[in-house]
N, C-alpha and C positions, 0 to 999 in steps of 0.2 A: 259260381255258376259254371254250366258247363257247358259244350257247344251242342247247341240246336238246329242239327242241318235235319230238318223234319222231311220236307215235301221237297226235292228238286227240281226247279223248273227252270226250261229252257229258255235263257233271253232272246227273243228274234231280232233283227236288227233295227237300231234307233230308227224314228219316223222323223227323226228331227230333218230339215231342208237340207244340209250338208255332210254327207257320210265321209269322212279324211282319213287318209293313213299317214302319220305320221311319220316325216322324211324330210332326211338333207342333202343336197343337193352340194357338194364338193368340188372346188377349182380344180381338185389333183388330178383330173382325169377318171374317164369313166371304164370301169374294170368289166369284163364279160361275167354278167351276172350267174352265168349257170354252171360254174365250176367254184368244186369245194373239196374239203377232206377231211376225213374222221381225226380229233385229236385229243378226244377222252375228254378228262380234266387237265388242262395245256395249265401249263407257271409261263412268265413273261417272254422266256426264249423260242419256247415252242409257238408262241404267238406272233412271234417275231418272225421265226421260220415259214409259219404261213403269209404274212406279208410279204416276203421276199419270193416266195413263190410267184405271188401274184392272185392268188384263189381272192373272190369275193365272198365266198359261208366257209366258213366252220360247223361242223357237225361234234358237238360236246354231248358228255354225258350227263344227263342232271337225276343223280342219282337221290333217291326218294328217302331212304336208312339214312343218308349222309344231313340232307337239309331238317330232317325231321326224327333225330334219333330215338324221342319221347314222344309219346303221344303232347300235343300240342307246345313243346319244346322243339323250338326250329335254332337251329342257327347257318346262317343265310350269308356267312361271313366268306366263305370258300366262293359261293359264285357271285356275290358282290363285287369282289374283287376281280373275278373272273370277266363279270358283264361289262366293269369301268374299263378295265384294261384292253379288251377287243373292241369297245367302242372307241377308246383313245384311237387304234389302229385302223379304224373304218371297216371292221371285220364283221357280216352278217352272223346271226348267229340258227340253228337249227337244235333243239334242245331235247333230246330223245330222256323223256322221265320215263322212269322204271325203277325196280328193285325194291319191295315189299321187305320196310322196317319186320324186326321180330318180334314187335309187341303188336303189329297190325295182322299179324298171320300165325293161325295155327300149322301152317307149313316150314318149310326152310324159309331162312332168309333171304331175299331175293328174288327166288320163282314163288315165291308162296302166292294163294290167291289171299287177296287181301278178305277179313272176316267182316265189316264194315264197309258197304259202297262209299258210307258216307265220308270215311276216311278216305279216299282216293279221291274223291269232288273234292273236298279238302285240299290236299296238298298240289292238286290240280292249279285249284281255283287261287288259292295262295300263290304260289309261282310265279304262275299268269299274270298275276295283278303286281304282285312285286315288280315282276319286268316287263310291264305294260310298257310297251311302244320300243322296247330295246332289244327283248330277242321274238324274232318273226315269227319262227314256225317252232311247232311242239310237237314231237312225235310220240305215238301214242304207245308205249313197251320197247322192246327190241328182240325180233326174231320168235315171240310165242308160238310159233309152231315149232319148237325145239323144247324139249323135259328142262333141261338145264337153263332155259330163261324162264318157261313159264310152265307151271304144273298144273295150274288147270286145260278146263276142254275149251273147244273153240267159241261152245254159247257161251261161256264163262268170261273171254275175254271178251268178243265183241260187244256185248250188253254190261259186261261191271268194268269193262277198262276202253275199250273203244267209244264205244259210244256216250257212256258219262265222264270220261275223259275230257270227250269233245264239247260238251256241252259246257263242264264246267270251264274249259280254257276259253271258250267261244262267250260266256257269260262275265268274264275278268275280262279278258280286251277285244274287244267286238270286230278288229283286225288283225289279230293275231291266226296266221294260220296253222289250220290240226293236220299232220298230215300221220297216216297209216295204211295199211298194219304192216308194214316193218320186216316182210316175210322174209326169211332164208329157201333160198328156190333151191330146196332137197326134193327128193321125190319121195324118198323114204319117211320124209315129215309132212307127208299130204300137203305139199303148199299149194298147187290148183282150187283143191276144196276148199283150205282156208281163205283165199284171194278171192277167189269166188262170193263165198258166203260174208266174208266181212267188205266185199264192197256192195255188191246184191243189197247187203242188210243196212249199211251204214253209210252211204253215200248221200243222204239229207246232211250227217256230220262232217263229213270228211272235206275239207277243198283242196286236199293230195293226197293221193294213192302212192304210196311208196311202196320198192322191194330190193330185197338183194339178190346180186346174180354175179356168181364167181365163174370162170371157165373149166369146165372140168379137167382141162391142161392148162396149157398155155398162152393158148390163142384168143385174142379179142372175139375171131367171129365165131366164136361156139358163145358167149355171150349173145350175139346177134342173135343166135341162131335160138337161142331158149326167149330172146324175147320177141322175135320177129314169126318163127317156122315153126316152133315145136320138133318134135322128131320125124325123122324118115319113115317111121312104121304107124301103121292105124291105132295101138295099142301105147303109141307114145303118149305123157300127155301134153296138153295143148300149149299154143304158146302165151306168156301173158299179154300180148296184143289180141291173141281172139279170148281171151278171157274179159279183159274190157270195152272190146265190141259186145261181146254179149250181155253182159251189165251196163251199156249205157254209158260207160267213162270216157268211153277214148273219142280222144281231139280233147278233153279237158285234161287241169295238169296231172303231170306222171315225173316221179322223180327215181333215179334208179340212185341208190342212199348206200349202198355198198358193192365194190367190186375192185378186184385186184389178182394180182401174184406177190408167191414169197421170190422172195432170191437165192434163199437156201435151195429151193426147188426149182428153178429156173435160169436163175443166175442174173447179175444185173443188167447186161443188154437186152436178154429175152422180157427181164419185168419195164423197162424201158421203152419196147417196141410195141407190147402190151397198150400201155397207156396211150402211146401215139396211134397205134392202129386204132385200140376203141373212140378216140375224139375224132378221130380222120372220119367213120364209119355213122357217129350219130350228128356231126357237125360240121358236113364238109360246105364246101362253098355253092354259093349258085343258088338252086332252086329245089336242089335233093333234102331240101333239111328233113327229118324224121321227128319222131312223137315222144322222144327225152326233152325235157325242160330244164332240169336239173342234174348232175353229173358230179356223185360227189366219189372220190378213188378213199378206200381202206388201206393202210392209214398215213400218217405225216411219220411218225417215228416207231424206230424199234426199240421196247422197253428192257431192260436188261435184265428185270425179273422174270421174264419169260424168253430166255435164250429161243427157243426151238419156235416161233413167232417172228417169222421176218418180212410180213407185209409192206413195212415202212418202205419209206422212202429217203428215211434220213437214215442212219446206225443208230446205234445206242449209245446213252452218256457213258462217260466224261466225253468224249469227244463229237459227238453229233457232227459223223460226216454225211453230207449228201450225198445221196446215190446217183447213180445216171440218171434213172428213173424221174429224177428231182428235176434236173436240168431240160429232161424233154418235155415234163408238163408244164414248165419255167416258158420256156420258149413256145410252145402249144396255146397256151393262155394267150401268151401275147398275138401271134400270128393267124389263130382262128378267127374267121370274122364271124359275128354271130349276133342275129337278128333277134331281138328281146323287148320286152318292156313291161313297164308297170302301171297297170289303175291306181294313181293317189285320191280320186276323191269322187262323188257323183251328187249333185246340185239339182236338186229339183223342187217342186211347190210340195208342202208335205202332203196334200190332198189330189192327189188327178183326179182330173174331170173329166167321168165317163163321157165317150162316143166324140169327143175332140183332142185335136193334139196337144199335147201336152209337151214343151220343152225340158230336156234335159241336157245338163252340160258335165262330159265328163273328162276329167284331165288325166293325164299320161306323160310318161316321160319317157324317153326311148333310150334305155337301156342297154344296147346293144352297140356293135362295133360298124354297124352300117348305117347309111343316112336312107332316112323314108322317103320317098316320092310318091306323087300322086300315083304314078299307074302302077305302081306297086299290088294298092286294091285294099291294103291294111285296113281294120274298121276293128269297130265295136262290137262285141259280142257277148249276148246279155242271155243265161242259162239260167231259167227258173218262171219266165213269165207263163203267164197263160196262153193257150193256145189259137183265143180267138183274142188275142190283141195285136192291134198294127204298130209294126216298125217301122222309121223311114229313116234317112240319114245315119249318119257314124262312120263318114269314110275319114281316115285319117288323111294329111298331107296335103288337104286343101286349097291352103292357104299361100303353098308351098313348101319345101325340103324342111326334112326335118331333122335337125345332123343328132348325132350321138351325143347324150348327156341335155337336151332340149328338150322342153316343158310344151306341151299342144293340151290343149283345149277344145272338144270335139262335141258338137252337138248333133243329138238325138232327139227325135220326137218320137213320144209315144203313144197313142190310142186305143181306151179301154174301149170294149163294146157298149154300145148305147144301153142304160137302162133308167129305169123308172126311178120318182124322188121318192118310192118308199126303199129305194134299195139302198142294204147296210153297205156300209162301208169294208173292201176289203184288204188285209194284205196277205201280199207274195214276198218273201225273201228268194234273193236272186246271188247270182256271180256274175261279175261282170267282167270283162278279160279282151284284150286285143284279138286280134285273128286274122292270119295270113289272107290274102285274093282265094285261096280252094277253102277257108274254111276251117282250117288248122289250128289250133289254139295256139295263141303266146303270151310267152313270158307270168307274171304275177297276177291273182285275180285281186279283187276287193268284193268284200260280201257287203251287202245294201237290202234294202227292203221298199217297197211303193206301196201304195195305200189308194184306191181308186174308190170313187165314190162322192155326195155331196155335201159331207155333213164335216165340217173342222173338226180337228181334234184337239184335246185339249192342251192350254200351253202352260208350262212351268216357268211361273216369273221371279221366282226366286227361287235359287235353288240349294241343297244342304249344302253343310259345311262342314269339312274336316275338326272333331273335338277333340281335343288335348286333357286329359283329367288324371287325377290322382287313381292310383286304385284303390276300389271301392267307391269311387264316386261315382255319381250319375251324368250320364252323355247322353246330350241331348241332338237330333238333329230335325231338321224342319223343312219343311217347302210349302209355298203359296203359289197355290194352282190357278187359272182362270180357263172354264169353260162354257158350253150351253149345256142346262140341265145339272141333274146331280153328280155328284163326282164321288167316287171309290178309291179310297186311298190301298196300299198294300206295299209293306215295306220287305225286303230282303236285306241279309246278312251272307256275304262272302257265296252271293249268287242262288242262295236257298230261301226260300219264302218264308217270315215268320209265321208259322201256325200254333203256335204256343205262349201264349204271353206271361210264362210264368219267367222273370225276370225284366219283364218289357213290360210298358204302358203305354198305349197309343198307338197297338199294331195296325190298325186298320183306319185311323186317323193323319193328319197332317202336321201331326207332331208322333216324334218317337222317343220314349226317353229307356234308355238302357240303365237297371238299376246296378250298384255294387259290378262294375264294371271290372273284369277279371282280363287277365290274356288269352282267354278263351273266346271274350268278344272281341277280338281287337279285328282288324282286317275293314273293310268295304261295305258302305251301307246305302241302299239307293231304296228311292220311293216310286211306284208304279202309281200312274192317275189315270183312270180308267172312266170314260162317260158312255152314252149310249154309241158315241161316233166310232169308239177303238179307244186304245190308250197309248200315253207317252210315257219314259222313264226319263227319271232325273241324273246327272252329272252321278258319277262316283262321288262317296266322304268317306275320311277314313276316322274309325274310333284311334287314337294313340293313348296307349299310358306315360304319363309322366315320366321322365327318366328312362322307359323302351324303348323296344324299337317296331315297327309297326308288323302285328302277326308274330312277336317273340321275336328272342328265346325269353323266355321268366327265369334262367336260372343258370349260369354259368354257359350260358349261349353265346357272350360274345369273343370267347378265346376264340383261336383259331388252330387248333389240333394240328393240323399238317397242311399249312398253308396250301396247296395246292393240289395231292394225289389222294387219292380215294384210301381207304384201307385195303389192306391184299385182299381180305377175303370179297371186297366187289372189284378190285383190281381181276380178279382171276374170274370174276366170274363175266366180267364183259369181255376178256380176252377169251373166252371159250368161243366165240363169235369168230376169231380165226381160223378153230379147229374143224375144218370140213373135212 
């Protein structure tokens, strides 16, 4: 059999009553969530070196050729290892996929446009689901407005790689965030146009805008200055803060995912003073904070295959010494205070009752190096509802102080507009996200969805179950629904809807059974139950073959080629990323 990604469709978020992001909550003290650093494909030292740093993300590469060298031939052995190991250390992770296998592209390898959408939902949605709840955010390419990352045009990537990117990572884990497009802020690479057009175009997907901004010398505030002012001249262009006034983004997240100096070209106190001025500048103390969330410096190490490359902060092996540089973002980390936090979950009745309030309860953790207080003003803030629905409540700090590293609980009432008992049922998918007294966004969002109207929706009282089969056998998976009225069954395979049942029996039924079960089916199988009210999905189940491993490899998948480093030729091709 072969794989059937026919129709893709977009999951909206569960209507179940408790929307969770999965998280733990650690004695060792709470790290300043919004500093991080590029470290490719890191082995155990270099992961080491970012613990000692102090950074809370990692920015890796999850290179697309590497986990999927054959068509549906994955081996997953490289960032297994990779995800156990940064979990051991409490290391967040940020996982920028990219790099177009040569059997997926009639282009080069790497920037090629991939020839199959379906292939990229694919290795997407695989991913996703593999490291469901362990690496956070997913970035969608790296740098496409550059020939050398990506060779297509810009509809090319926002519609086959942005956009069903996002859908299919957002369809594998329903908390995971997609953050892009990833731009390098050249002027010569039209990055305004691209920024523009792929947030304009794709901000239903997106729940981070990211970009890159290097100094065009050595100084932090010309950084500032490209993200803040634009140029001195009318024929400058704009800066990307009025690029996201104008599209609607700004005051939601915004992560700036690369910037730095070499030392070759600067030297190490000037790339040291760098790093201190720009945290000083987006993170200073008091009430000045600015519209960075996220802060990650390029990169932890210099590689020694690319001598003329000295971003790093560390030397190159054998010796891995730390730079100045090292030491100021060392001590930066620690002494910045910096106000943050996360939405883990949002608790409500899966049906609102138009034209009354409706409670909501949603939890937070405050992430940050400051303790909350009431007069603070901190709340809730919820982006996506309708515009004739009443808000009321979501002040945080209530209760009382809320120190750093402490769990609140914060209710909301919500109120649809009144209507009639012929009226359907609707939903809205939302963000939901802290926010300063002026309005400001903070910290982490969690995507949720509401459902207003009078009619239940249907519930899933048993739900599939992950099958284990011989290959060639049949896997079967099942759920028992209960609702009012007739009920529509429709199954999915690795986030795509089965509209072909040639291999399948039961697609549109309450039972599913997958015949001569190949590793072409393996991965993720859930049931959509649909009544006149809306519909509910069911739990994840995964198909596994006997003796595999779940999504491959079928075939000399489970060595491990090079424990750790990419091959040169994608070695050299994400080190072009330094060469501005």
């Amino acid at each position: 059999m072969s794989v059937r990604l026919i129709d893709s469709w977009k999951f909206s978020w569960s209507a179940v009553i408790v929307v969770v992001l999965g998280f733990m909550l650690t004695a060792a003290g709470i790290m300043a969530e919004p500093f991080g650093i590029a470290v490719h494909i890191p082995d155990d030292t270099r992961l080491d070196l970012a613990v000692d740093l102090g950074v809370d993300w990692i920015r890796i590469d999850f290179i697309w050729a590497l986990a999927e060298p054959e068509q549906d031939v994955f081996d997953w052995a490289r960032y297994d290892l990779l995800v156990a190991e940064a979990e051991e250390r409490e290391l967040r992770i940020f996982a920028t996929i990219a790099g177009t296998p040569a059997w997926a592209t009639s282009g080069a390898e790497g920037p090629g446009v991939p020839d199959i959408q379906a292939d990229w939902w694919d290795i997407c949605y695989r991913s996703a689901a593999r490291y469901r709840g362990r690496v956070e955010a997913w970035g969608m390419w790296n740098e496409p407005n550059l020939d050398h990352f990506w060779e297509g045009t810009l509809h090319q990537y926002r519609v086959r790689i942005l956009q069903i990117g996002a859908d299919a990572v957002h369809a594998a884990d329903t908390q995971a965030l997609v953050a892009g497009p990833e731009l390098a802020h050249i002027n010569s690479a039209d990055w305004d146009h691209w920024l523009r057009s792929c947030v304009a175009g794709a901000s239903e997907k997106l729940d981070v805008v990211t970009h890159h901004v290097y100094p065009s010398g050595v100084g932090a505030g010309d950084v500032t200055r490209k993200l803040e002012d634009g140029g001195p001249y009318p024929w400058d262009p704009p800066s990307v803060k009025e690029i996201l006034q104008d599209t609607g983004w700004f005051g939601r997240p915004f992560w700036l995912t690369e910037s730095g100096v070499e030392t070759d070209a600067a030297g190490e106190y000037a790339q040291a003073v760098f790093y201190e001025d720009l945290i000083s500048e987006w993170f200073p103390a008091g009430d000045a904070v600015k519209w960075i969330d996220n802060l990650f410096f390029y990169q932890l190490i210099d590689n020694p295959a690319f001598p003329d490359i000295t971003f790093g902060i560390v030397g190159p092996a054998p010796d891995r010494l730390p730079k100045l540089a090292f030491e100021f973002y060392q001590d930066l980390i620690q002494e910045t205070p910096v106000e943050d936090a996360r939405v883990l979950s949002w608790t409500s009745d899966p049906v609102l009752t138009p034209g009354q309030w409706n409670q909501v309860v949603i939890r937070v953790v405050n992430e940050g190096t400051t303790t909350w207080r009431q007069d603070d003003g901190l709340s809730v803030s919820v982006v996506g509802l309708p515009a004739d629905w009443d808000v009321e409540g979501g002040l945080a700090a209530q209760a009382g102080d809320v120190a750093p590293g402490s769990l609140e609980g914060i209710s909301l009432n919500l109120r649809p507009p009144p209507a009639g008992w012929d009226y359907q049922n609707r939903r809205d998918d939302i963000m939901v996200r802290m926010a300063r007294g002026d309005g400001r966004g903070l910290g982490s969002p969690l995507r949720a969805s509401v459902v207003s109207g009078w009619r239940s929706l249907p519930e899933i009282v048993l739900q599939p179950l992950t099958a284990v089969v011989d290959s060639g056998a049949e896997a079967v998976f099942r759920v028992v629904a209960d609702g009012a009225g007739d009920l529509e069954y429709s199954w999915f395979h690795n986030g795509s809807e089965i509209r072909d049942d040639t291999g399948f029996s039961g697609i549109d039924t309450s039972v599913l059974t997958v015949h001569e079960a190949d590793a072409a089916d393996t991965g993720d199988y859930r049931c959509r139950v649909t009544s006149s009210a809306g519909w509910v999905l069911s739990r994840y189940a995964e198909l596994v073959l006997t003796g595999g491993d779940r999504g491959g490899p079928r075939e000399g998948g489970g060595r491990t080629p090079d424990r750790w480093g990419p091959t040169p030729s994608f070695e050299s091709f994400f080190a072009e990323a330094a060469k501005r």
